[in-house]
KOLSE-993650 format. One line per field, with one value per residue: x, y, z of N, C-alpha, C in turn; residue in one letter; residue number from 0. Coordinates in steps of 0.1 Angstrom, whole numbers, plus 5000, padded with zeros to 4 digits. Each point is the difference from the previous one (the first is absolute). Layout:
BEGIN
nx = (X	...)
ny = (Y	...)
nz = (Z	...)
cax = (X	...)
cay = (Y	...)
caz = (Z	...)
cx = (X	...)
cy = (Y	...)
cz = (Z	...)
type = (A	...)
seq = (NUM	...)
//
This chain:
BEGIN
nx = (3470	4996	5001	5007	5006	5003	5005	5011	5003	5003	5004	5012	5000	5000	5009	5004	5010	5011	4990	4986	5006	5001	4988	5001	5008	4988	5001	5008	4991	5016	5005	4987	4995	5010	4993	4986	5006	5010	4988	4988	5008	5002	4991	5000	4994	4988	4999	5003	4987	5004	4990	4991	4993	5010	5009	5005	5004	5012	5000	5014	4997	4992	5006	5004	4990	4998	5007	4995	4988	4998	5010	4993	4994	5012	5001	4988	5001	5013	4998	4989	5005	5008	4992	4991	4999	4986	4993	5004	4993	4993	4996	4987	4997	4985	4995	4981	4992	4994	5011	4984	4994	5004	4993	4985	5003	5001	4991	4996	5003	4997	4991	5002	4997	4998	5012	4997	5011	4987	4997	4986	4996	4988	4996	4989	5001	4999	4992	4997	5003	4992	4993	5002	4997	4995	4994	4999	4996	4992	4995	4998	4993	4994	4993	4998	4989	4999	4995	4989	5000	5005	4996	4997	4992	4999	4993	4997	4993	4990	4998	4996	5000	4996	4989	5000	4994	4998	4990	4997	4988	4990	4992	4987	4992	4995	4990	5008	4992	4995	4996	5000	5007	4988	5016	5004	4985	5008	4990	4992	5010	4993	5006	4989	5000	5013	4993	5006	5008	5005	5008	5003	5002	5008	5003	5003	5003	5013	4999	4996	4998	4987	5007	5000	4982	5003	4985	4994	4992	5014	4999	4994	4992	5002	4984	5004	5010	5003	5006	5007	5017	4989	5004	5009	5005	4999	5005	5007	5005	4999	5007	5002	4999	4990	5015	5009	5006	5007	4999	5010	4996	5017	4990	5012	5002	5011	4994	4998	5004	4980	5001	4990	5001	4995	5001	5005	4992	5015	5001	5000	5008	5009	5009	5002	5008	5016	5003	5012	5009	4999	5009	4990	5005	4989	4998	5005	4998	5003	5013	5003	4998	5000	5006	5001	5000	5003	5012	5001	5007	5011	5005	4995	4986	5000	5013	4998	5007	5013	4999	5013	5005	5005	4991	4994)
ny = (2181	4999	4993	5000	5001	4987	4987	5010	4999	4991	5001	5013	4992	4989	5007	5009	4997	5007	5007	4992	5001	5013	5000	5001	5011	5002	5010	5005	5009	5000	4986	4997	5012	4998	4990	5003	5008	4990	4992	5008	4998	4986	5000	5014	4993	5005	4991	5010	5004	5008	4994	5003	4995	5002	4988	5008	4995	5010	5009	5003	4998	5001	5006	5008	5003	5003	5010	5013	5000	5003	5016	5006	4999	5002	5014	5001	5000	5008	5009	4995	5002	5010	5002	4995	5015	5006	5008	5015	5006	4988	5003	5004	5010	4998	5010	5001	4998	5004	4986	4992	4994	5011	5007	4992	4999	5017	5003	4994	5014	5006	4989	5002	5007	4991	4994	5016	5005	5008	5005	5001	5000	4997	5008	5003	5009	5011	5001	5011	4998	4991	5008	5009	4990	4994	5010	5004	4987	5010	4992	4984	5003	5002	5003	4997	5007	4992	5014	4995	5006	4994	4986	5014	5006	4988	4993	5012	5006	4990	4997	5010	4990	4993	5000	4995	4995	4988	4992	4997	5004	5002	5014	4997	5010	4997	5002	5004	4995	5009	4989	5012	5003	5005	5011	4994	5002	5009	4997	5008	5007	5005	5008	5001	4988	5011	5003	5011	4989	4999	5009	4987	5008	4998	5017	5010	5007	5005	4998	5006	4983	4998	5002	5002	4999	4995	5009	4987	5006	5005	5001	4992	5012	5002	5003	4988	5005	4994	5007	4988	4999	4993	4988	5004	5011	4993	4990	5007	5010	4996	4995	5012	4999	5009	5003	5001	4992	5001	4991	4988	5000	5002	4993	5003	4989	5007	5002	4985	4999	5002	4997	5007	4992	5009	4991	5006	5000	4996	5008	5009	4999	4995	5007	4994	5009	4998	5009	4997	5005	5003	5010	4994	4997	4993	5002	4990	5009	5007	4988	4995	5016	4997	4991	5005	5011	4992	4997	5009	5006	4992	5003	5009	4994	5021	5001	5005	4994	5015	4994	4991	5012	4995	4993	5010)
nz = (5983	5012	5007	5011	4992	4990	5007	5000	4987	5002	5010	4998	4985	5000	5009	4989	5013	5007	5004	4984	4990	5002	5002	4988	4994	5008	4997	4996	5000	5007	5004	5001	5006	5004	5000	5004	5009	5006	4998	5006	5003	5002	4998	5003	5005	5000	5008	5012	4998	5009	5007	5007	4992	5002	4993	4982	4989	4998	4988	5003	5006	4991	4994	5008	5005	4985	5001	5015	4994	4991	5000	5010	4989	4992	5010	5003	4986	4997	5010	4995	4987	5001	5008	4988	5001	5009	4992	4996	5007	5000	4991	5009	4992	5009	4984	5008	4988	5004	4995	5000	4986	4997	5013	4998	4988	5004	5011	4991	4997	5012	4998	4986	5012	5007	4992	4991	5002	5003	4989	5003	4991	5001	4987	5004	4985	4998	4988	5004	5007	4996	4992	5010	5012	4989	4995	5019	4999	5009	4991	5002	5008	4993	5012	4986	4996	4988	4996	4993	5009	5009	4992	4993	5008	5006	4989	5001	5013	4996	4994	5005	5004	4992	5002	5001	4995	5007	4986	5010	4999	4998	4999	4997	4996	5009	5007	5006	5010	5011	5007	5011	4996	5000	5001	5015	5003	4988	4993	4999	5002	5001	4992	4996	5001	4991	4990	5005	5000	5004	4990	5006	4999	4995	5009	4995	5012	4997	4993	5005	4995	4999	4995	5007	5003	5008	4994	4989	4988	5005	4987	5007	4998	5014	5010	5002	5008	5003	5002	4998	5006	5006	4994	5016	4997	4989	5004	5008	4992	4995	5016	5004	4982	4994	5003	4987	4993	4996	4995	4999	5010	4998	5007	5013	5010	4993	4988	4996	5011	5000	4991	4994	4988	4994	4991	4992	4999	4993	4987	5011	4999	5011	4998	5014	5004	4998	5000	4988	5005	4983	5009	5005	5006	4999	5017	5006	5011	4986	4996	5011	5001	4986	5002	5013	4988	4993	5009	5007	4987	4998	5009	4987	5001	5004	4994	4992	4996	4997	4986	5004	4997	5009	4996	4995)
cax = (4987	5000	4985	4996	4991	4990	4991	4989	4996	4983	4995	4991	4993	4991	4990	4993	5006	5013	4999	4996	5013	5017	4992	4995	5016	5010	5010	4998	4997	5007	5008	4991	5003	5011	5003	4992	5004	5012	5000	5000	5016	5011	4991	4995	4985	4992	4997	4987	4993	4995	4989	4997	4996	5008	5003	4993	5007	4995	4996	5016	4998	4995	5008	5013	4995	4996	5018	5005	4990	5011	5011	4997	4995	5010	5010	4997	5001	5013	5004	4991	5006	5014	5001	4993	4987	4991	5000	4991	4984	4989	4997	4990	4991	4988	4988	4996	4981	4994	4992	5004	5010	5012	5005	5005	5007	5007	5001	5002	5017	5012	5007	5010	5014	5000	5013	5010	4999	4996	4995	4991	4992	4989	4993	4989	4998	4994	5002	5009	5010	5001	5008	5007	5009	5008	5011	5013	5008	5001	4992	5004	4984	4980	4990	4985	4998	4994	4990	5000	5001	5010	5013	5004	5011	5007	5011	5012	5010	5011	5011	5005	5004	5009	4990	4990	4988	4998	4987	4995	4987	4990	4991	4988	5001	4994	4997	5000	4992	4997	4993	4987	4992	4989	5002	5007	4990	4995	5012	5009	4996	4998	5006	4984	4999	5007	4992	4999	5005	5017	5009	5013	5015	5018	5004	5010	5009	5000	4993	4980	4993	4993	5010	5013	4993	4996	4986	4997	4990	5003	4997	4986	4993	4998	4999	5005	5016	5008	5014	5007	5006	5004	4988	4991	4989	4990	4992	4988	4987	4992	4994	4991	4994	4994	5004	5004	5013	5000	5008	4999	4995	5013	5003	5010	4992	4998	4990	4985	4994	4995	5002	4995	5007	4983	5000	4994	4995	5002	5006	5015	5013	5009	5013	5008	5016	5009	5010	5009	5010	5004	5015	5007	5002	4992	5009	4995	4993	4987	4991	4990	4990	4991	4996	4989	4986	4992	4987	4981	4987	4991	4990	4993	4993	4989	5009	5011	5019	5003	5009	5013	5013	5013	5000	4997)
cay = (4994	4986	4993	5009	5014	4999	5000	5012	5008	4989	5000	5014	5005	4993	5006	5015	5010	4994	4997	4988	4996	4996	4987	4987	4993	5001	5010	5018	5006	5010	4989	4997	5011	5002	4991	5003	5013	4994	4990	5012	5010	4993	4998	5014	4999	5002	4990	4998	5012	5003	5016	4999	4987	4988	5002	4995	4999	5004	4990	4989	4994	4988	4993	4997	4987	4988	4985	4991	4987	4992	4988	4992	4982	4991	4997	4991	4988	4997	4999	4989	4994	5001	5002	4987	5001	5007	5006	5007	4998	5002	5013	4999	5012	4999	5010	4995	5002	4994	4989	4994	4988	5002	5001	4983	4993	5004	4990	4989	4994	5000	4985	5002	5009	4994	4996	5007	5014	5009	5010	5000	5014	5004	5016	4999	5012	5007	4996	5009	4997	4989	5003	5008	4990	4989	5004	5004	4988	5004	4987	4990	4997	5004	4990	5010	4993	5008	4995	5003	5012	5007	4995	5009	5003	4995	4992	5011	5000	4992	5000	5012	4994	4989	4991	4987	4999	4991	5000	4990	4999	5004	4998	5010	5012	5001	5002	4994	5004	4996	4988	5004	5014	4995	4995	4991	4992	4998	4992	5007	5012	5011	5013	5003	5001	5004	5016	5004	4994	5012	4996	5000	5000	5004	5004	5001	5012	5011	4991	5004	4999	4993	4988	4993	4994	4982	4997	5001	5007	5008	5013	5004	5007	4997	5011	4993	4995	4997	4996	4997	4994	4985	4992	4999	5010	4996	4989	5006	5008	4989	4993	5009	5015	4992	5009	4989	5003	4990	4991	4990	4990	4991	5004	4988	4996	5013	5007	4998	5001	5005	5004	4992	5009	4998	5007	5017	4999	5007	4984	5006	4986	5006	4990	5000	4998	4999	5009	5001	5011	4999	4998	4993	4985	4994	4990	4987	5000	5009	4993	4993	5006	5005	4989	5000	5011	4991	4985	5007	5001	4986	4991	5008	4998	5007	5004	4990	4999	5001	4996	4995	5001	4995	4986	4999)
caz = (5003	5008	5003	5011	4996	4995	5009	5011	4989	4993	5016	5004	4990	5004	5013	5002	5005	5003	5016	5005	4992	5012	5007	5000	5001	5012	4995	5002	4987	4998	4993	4992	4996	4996	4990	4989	4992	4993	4986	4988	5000	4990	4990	5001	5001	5014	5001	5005	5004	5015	5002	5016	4998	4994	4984	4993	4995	4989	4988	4998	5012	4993	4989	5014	5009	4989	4996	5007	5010	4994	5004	5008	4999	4995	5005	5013	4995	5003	5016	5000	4993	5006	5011	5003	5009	4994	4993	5012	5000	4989	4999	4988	4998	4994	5001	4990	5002	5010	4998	5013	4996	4997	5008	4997	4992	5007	5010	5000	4995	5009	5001	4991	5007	5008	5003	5002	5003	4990	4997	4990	4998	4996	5005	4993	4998	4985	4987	4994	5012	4998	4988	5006	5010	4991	4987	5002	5004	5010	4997	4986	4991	5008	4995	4999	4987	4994	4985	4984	5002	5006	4991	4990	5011	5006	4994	4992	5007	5003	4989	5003	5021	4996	5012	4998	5006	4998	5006	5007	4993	4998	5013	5006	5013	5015	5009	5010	5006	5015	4999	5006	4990	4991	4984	5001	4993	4992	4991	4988	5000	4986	5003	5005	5016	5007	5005	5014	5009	5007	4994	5006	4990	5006	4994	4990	5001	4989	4990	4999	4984	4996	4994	5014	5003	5005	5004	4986	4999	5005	4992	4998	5009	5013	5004	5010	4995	5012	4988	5013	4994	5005	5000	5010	5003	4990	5008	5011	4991	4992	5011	5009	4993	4987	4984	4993	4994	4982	5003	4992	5010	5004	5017	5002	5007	5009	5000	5002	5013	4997	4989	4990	4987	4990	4985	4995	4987	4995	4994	5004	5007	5002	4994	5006	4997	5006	4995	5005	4996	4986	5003	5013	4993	5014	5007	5005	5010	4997	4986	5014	5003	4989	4999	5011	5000	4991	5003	5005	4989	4992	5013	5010	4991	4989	4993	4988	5006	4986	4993	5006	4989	5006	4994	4989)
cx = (5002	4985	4992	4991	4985	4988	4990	4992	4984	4996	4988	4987	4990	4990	4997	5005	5013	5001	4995	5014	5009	4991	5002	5016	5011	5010	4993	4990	5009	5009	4991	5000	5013	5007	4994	5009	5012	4994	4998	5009	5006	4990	4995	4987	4991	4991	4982	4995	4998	4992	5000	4993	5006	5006	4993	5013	4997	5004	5013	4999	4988	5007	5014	4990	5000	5015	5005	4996	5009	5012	5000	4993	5009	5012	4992	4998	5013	5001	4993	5009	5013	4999	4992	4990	4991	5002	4991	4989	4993	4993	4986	4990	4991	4997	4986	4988	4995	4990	5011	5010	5015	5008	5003	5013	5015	5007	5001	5016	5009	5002	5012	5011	5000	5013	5009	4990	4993	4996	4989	4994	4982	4996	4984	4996	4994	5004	5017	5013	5006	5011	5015	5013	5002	5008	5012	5005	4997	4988	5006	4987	4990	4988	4982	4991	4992	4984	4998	4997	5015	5017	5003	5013	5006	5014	5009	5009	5011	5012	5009	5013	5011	4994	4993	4987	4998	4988	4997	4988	4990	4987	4989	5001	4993	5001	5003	4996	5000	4996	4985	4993	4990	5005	5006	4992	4998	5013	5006	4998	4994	5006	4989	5005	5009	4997	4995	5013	5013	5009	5020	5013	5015	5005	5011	5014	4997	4997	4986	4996	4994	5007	5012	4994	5002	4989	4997	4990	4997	4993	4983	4997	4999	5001	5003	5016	5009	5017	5013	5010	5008	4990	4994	4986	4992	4995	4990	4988	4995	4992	4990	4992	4995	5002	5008	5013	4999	5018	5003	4991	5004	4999	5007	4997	5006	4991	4984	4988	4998	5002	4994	5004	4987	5006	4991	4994	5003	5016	5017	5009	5008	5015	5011	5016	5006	5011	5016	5012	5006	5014	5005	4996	4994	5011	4991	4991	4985	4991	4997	4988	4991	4996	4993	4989	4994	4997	4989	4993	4996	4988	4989	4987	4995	5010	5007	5013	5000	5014	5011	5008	5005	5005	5000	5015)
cy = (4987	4988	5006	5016	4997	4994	5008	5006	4990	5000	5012	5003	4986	5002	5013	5008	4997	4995	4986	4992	4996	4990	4988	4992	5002	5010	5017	5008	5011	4992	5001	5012	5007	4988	5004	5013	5000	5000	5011	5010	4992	4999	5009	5000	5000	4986	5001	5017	4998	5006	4996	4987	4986	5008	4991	4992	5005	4990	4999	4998	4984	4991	4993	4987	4985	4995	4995	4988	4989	4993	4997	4988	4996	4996	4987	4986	4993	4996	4988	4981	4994	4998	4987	5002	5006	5014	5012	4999	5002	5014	5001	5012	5001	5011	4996	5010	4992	4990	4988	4990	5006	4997	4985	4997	5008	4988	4982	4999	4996	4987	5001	5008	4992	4998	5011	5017	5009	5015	5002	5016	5002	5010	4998	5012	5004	4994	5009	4994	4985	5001	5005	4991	4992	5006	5012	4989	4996	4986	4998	4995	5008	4994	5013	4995	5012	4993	5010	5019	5009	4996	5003	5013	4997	4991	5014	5001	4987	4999	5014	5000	4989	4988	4984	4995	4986	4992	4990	4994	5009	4993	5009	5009	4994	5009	5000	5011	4986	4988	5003	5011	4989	4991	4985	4987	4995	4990	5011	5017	5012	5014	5009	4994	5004	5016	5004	4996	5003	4987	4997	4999	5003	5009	5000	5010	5008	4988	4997	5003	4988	4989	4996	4997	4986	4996	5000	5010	5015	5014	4999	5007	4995	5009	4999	4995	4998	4996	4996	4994	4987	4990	4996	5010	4995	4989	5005	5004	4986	4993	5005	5011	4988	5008	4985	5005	4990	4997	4988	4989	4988	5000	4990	4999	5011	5012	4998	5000	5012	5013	4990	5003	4991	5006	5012	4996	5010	4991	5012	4987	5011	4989	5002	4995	5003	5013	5000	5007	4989	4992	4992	4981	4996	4995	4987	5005	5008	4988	4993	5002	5002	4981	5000	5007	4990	4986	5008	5003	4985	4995	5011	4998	5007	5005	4993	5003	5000	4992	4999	5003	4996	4986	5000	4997)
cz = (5007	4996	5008	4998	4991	5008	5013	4986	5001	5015	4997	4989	5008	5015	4995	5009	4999	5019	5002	4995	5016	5013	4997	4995	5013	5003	5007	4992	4995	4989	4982	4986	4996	4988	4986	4991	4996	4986	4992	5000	4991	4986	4992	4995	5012	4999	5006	5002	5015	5007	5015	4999	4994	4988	4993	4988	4984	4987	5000	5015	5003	4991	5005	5007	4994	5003	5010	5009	4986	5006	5017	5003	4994	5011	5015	4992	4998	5013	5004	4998	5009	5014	5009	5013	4991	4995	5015	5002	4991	4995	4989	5002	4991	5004	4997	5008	5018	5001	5015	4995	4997	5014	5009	5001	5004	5012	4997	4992	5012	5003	4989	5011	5010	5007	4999	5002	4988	5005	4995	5003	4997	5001	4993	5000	4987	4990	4994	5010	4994	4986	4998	5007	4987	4991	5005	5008	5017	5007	4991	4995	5000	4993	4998	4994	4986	4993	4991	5009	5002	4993	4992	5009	5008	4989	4993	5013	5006	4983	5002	5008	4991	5009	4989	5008	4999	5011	5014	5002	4997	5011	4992	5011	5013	5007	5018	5013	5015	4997	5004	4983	4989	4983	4998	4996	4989	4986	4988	5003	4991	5000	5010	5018	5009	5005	5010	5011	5003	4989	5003	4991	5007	4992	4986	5000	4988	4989	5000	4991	4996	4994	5008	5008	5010	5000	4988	5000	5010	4997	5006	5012	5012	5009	5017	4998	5013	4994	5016	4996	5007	5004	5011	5001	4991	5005	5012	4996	4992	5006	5005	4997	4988	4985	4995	4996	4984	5000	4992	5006	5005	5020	5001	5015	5017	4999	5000	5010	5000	4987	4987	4985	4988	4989	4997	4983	4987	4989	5002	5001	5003	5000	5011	4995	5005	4994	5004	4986	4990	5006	5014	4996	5018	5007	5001	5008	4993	4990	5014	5002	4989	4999	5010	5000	4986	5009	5008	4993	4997	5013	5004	4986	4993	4996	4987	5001	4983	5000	5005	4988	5003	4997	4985	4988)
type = (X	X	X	X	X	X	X	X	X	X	X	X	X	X	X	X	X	X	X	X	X	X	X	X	X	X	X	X	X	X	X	X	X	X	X	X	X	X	X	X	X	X	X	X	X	X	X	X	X	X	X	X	X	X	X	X	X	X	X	X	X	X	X	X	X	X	X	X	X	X	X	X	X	X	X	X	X	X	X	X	X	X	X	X	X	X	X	X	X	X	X	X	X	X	X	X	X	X	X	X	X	X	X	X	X	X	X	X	X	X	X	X	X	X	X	X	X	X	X	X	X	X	X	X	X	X	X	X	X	X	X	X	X	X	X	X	X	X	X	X	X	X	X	X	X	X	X	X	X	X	X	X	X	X	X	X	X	X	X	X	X	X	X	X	X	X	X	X	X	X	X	X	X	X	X	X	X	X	X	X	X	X	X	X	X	X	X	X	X	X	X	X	X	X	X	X	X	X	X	X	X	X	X	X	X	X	X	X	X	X	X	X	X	X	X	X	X	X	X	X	X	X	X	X	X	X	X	X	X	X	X	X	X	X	X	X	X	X	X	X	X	X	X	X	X	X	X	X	X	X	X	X	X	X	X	X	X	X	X	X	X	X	X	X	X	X	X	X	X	X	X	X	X	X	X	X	X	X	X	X	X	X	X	X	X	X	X	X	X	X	X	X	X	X	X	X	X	X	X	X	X	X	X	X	X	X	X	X	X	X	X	X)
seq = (0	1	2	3	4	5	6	7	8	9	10	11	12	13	14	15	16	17	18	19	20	21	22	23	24	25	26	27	28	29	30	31	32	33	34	35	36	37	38	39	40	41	42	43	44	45	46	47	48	49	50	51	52	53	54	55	56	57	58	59	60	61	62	63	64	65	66	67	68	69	70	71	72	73	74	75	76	77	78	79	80	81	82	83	84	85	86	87	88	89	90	91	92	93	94	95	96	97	98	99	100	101	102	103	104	105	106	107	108	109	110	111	112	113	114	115	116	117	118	119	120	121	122	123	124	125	126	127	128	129	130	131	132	133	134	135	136	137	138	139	140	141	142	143	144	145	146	147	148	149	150	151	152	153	154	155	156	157	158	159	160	161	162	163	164	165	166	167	168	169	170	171	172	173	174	175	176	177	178	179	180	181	182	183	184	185	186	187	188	189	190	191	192	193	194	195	196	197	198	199	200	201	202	203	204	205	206	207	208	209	210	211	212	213	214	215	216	217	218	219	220	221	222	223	224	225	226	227	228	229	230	231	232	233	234	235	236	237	238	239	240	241	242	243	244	245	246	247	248	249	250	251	252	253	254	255	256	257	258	259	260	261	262	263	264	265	266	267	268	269	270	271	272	273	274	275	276	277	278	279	280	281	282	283	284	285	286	287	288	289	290	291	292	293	294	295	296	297	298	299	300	301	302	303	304	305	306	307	308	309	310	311)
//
């Protein structure tokens, strides 16, 4: 077993293919691939499932990823040490719900990469997917949220996962809608003035369930449904159509122009958080970025910012 091998091991499980893997290490997908099958020859374990769509990593192939993002962060900490230069590129993988602030605070890390070489990763996808990228390591974080609905299933499968959930604040449900649509007028929304009106949600893939939901109050009847899985296509639509979406009513100052967000009259909260794997110990660059998704919460006024264990 080399390094070399383990690192095409955390390349290929963190892009999903071996073709994006040998891209982005500069290499062959023949070099790449042939490494991977070394490991599971000397290990006599199948590491990864292969289809026409990428791979997947099975369950000792997850367990294999846990040791060696291990001792490849022990060994760029040696080489670090000894060699009195830098450590390889930075390396940070965010799964999350399709929220603007995550993606924020995304972007405002790269001052923290400024002086050296990285790797960053952002995917903004499904509930189920999100779950999926942290507890097979494939993200070192995700970000979703829950309430008193969906955190009975959702908090099983995360303990399931070996996942933690850790809170960032709490928000009331909103509304958010066109600046031009009638509802933007108003100071408080009622469930009643949403009747009739084209309902905007993000899909869910194969996890099509009410409860992996991104839209609180999901379960309620709508005879109007527009289901899409990127927040551009939801800003246009919002802009230029008078359906709505529900939401924390967190806008960051890339999404507000023309976009309005009205409380929903209703005592739902939703509990935005942060999810990360029982077994990986944070890098510098992911505790960077979770102190950067709380100072937005603190500077942003209709949100309460939960509790700092961290001091405690």
């Amino acid at each position: 077993m080399t390094l070399r091998q383990l690192r095409y091991l955390i390349a290929v499980a963190e892009r999903g293919s071996i073709n994006a893997a040998a891209q982005g290490l500069y290499t062959t997908q023949s070099n790449v691939s042939a490494s991977i099958q070394e490991l599971e020859e000397e290990l006599g374990i199948t590491v990864f499932n292969r289809t026409n769509r990428g791979v997947t990593l099975t369950t000792e192939g997850t367990e294999l990823l846990g040791y060696a993002r291990q001792v490849v962060e022990q060994a760029d900490m040696l080489e670090a040490h000894y060699q009195g230069s830098g450590q390889d590129a930075l390396r940070l993988s965010v799964s999350t719900q399709h929220y603007a602030f995550s993606v924020q605070a995304f972007i405002n890390l790269l001052d923290e990469c400024e002086d050296a070489d990285y790797d960053l990763t952002m995917r903004e996808t499904s509930t189920g997917q999100i779950i999926d990228d942290v507890a097979s390591f494939r993200s070192e974080v995700g970000i979703l949220y829950l309430d008193s609905y969906n955190s009975h299933v959702l908090g099983k499968a995360f303990r399931d996962a070996r996942l933690v959930f850790e809170p960032l604040f709490e928000a009331g449900v909103h509304v958010f809608v066109g600046e031009k649509n009638p509802l933007a007028r108003k100071d408080l929304i009622e469930l009643s003035d949403l009747e009739g009106l084209t309902r905007y949600s993000f899909e869910q893939g194969r996890e099509n369930s009410f409860y992996y939901s991104e839209e609180p109050l999901s379960y309620l009847p709508h005879a109007k449904n527009i289901r899409i899985s990127d927040r551009s296509t939801l800003t246009n639509l919002l802009i230029h159509h008078n359906g709505y979406t529900l939401a924390t009513g967190v806008l960051t100052s890339a999404m507000q122009q023309g976009i309005v967000s009205v409380p929903l009259d209703t005592n739902r909260t939703m509990r935005v958080g942060y999810l990360m794997h029982r077994d990986r110990k944070p890098s510098r660059l992911l505790l960077a970025y979770i102190d950067e998704l709380k100072r937005i919460v603190r500077e942003n006024p209709t949100i309460s910012a939960a509790p700092d264990r961290s001091k405690e």
